[in-house]
N, C-alpha and C positions, 0 to 999 in steps of 0.2 A: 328316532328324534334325538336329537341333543338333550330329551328332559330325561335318557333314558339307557342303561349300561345293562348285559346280559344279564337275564337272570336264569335259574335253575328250572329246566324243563318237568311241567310236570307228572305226575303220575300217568294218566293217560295219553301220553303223548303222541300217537295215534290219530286218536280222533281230534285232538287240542290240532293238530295241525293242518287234520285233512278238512277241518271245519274252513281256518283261514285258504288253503288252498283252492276251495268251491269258490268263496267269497271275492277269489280274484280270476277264477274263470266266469262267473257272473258279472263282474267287473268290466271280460274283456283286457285284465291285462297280461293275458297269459295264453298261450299255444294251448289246445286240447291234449296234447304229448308232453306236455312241461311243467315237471314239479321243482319248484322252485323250494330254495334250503330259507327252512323258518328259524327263526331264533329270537323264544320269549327276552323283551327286556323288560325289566323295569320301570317303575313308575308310580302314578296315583294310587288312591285305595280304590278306584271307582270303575276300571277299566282292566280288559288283557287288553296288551301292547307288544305286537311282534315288530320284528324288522324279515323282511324276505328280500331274498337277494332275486331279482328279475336281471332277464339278459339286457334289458338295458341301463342297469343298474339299481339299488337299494331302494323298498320305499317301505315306510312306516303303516304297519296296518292297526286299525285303534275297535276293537270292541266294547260295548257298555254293557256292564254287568244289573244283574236284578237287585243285589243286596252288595255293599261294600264292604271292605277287606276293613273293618273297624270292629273294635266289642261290641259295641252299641246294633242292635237290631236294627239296621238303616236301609229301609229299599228302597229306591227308586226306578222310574221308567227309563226299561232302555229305548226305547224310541227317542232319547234326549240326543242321541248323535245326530238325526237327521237338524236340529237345530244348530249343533257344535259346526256341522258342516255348514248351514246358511252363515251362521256369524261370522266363520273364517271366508267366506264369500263376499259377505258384505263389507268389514271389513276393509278384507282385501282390496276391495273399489276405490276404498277411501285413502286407506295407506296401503300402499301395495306390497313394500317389505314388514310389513308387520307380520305377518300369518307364515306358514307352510304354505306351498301348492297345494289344490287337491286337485290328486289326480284320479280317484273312483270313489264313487259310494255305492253300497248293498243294502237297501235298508232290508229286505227280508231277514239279514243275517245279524242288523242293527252294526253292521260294519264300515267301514270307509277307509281309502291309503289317502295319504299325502307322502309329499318329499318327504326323503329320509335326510336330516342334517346333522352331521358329523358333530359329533361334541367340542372337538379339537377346535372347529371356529364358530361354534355358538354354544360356548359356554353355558351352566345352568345359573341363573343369576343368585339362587338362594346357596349355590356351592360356592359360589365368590364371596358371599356375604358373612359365609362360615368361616372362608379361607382370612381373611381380611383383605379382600379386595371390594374397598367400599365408598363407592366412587358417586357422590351426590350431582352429579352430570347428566350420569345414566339415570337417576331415580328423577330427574326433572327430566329426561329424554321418556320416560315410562310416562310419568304424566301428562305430557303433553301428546304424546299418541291413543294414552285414552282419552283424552278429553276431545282429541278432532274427532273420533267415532261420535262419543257423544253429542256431540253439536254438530256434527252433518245427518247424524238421526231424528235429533230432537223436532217434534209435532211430525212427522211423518208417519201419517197414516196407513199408507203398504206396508212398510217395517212393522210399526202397532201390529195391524191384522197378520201378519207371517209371524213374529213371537210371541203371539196372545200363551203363552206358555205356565202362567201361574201353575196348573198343576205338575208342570214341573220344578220350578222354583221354588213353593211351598215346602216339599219335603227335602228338597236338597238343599235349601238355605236356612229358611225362614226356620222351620221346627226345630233342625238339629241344631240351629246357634240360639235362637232366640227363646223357641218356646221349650226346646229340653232344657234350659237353663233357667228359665222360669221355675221350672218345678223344681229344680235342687236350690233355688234361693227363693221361699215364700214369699218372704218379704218384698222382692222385687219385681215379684209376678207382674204385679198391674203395669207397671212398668215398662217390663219387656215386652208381655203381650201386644202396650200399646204402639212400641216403634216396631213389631211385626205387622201388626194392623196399618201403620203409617206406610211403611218402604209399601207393603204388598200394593195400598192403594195408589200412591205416586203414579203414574204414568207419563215416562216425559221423554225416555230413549232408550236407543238398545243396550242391555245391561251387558257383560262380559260374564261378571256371576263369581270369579274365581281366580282374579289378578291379584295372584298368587308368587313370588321370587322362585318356587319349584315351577311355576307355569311360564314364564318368561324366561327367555334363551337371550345373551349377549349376544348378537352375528354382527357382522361387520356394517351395516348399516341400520343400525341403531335396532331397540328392542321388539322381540318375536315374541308375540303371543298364543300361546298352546293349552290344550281344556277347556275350550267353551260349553263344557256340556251345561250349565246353566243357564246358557242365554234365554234373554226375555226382555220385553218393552216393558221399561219399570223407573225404577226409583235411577238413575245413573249415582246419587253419593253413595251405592250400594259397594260400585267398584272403589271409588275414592277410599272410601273408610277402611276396607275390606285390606286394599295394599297397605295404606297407612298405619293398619294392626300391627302387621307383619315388622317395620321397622322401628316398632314399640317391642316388643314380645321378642325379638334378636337382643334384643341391650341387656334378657336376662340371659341368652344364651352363649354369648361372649359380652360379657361387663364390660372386658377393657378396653371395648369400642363404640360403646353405648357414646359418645359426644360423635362419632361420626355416622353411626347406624342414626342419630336426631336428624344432623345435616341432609341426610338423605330424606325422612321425613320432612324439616322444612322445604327442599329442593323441591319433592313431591308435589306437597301439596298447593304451595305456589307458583308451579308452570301450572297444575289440573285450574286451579280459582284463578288465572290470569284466560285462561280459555273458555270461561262458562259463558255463554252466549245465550243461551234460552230464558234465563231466568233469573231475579237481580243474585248477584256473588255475595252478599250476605247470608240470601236465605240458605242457598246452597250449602255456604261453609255451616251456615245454623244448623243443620238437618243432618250434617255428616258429622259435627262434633256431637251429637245428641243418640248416633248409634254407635260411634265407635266402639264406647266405653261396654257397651253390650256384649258388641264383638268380640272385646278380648277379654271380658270374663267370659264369654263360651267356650276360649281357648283353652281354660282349664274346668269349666263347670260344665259345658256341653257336649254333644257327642261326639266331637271331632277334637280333644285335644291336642295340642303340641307338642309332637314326640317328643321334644328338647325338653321341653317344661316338667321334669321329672320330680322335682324336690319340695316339701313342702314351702320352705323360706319363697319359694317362685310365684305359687298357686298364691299363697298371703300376699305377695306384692301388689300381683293383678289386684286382687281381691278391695285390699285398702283403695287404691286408686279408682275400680270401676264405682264401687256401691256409692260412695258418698255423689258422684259423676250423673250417675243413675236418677239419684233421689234428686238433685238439684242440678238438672241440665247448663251448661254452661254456651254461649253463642260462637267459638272459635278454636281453631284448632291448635292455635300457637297457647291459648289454657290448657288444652287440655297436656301437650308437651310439655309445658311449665309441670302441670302437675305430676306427671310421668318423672320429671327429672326430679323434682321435690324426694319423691319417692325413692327411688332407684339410685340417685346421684352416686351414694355413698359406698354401691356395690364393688365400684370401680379399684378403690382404695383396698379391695382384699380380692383382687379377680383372682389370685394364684389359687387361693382355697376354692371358689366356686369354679373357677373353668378345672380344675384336679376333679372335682365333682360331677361334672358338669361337660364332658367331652374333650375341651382344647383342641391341640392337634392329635393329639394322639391318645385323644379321647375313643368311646367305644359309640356315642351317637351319629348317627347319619342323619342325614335330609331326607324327608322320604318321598 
């Protein structure tokens, strides 16, 4: 995939390969005589990700692991791929260039290929974002193709009964952002606890779980979504908030693009609330300004921190901004930016010292 560049084969390499090799003759995409050239790439913490070169060309093969490539003790069900593949299916119905093809699934093996897409025309959107290529067009193109998911799912009953998936959701979302971070901030527990308790009860359409700038590809007609391993019929501002982090939490990563890393935030989240169709756009924006603040203090207090987010001055920023957010929920999203910028504004004015700290270009962090 475009989300995904070689990486170093591992120790076992052996059986790491003759595994995916089974997994595409149970597939069927491959000759009984035909061993196809594997090559790990890169990616998520949550997956092994090969690329195999087949004679009729490259396809992406995606495994789900039991415990993720984090410090934190995190396991989840691999059986979450057989969902990743429904969402890119369904999806796919809906917007048809949004997704990968899929062209096999294993579940014995908890595996599945889709097209393999060249980096070179579908960029990783969180590497443009690093690069400064930060274009508030495509963050209103991102929003507006979740939000038709969202609304051609919403009250649909079949969808409902095929993602009924909480117990996947709970430990891949809810615990590691909401409730592991409950316990490193007492004081906020009840808090967190209770917009875990809220999203989990929602039920209004199918979630995405992880509309993520490393999960979204730039391709030539408009943006590709990749990693659905947490789909589920839920809360839909789960994705709203979830992306809208992401272009909060960049303005500490490169400062001296924080007014246009916002614009993209605005862009965002004004095509997603011009598309809400199920349910009045206030409440909506109400329910996704009231978890953001969660969200991106789990970025540095939960089990999934932001590789970026290295420095203490970083963790503090979040920190001032979520708790007070927290304690006193605010109805809108364009408050909570205001307060983000209150905050943060002033970064800007010395980005040389923090991006020298902090990556830049020829910094030492990556995307991961």
């Amino acid at each position: 995939m475009g989300m995904a560049t070689e990486a170093p084969l591992p120790a076992d390499r052996a059986a790491h390969v003759s595994d995916f090799i089974a997994a595409l003759h149970r597939m069927a995409l491959i000759r009984a005589d035909e061993t196809p050239a594997i090559h790990p790439l890169t990616g998520g913490v949550s997956s092994d990700i090969v690329r195999a070169d087949l004679a009729g060309g490259p396809v992406c093969i995606k495994r789900a692991l039991p415990k993720l490539k984090v410090a934190a003790d995190w396991q989840a069900p691999v059986e979450r791929n057989r969902w990743e593949v429904e969402w890119m299916r369904t999806a796919g119905n809906i917007v048809p260039d949004a997704v990968p093809r899929i062209v096999g699934e294993d579940r014995e093996s908890g595996m599945f290929a889709m097209a393999y897409l060249d980096e070179r025309e579908h960029p990783v959107w969180k590497a443009q974002l690093r690069d400064g290529v930060i274009d508030p067009a495509f963050a209103a193109a991102v929003g507006n193709r979740v939000v038709r998911i969202h609304a051609a799912t919403a009250g649909d009953e079949r969808i409902a009964a095929l993602f009924a998936t909480d117990h996947i959701f709970f430990p891949i979302r809810l615990e590691p952002y909401l409730i592991a971070t409950a316990r490193t901030h007492p004081d906020l527990a009840r808090r967190l606890e209770e917009l875990a308790r809220i999203t989990g009860a929602t039920k209004q359409a199918l979630v995405h779980g992880d509309v993520s700038p490393k999960n979204i590809l730039r391709g030539p007609h408009g943006p590709v979504f990749l990693d659905a391993e947490c789909a589920w019929y839920g809360d839909p501002v789960f994705d709203l908030a979830f992306c809208l982090n992401h272009m909060l939490l960049k303005c500490l990563w490169r400062p001296q693009w924080s007014a246009r890393y916002l614009a993209c935030f605005d862009a965002l989240a004004d095509a997603y609330l011009w598309g809400v169709t199920w349910a009045p756009r206030t409440a909506t924006e109400a329910r996704a300004a009231a978890l953001l603040p969660g969200l991106f203090l789990a970025r540095v207090d939960g089990k999934s921190p932001a590789e970026y987010i290295t420095e203490e001055w970083q963790r503090d920023a979040v920190r001032r901004v979520a708790k007070p957010l927290l304690l006193s929920p605010v109805s809108t999203l364009a408050e909570i930016r205001y307060r983000w910028n209150e905050e943060t504004g002033a970064f800007p004015q010395d980005s040389q010292r923090h991006v020298s700290n902090h990556g830049g270009h020829g910094g030492k962090v990556e995307p991961r």
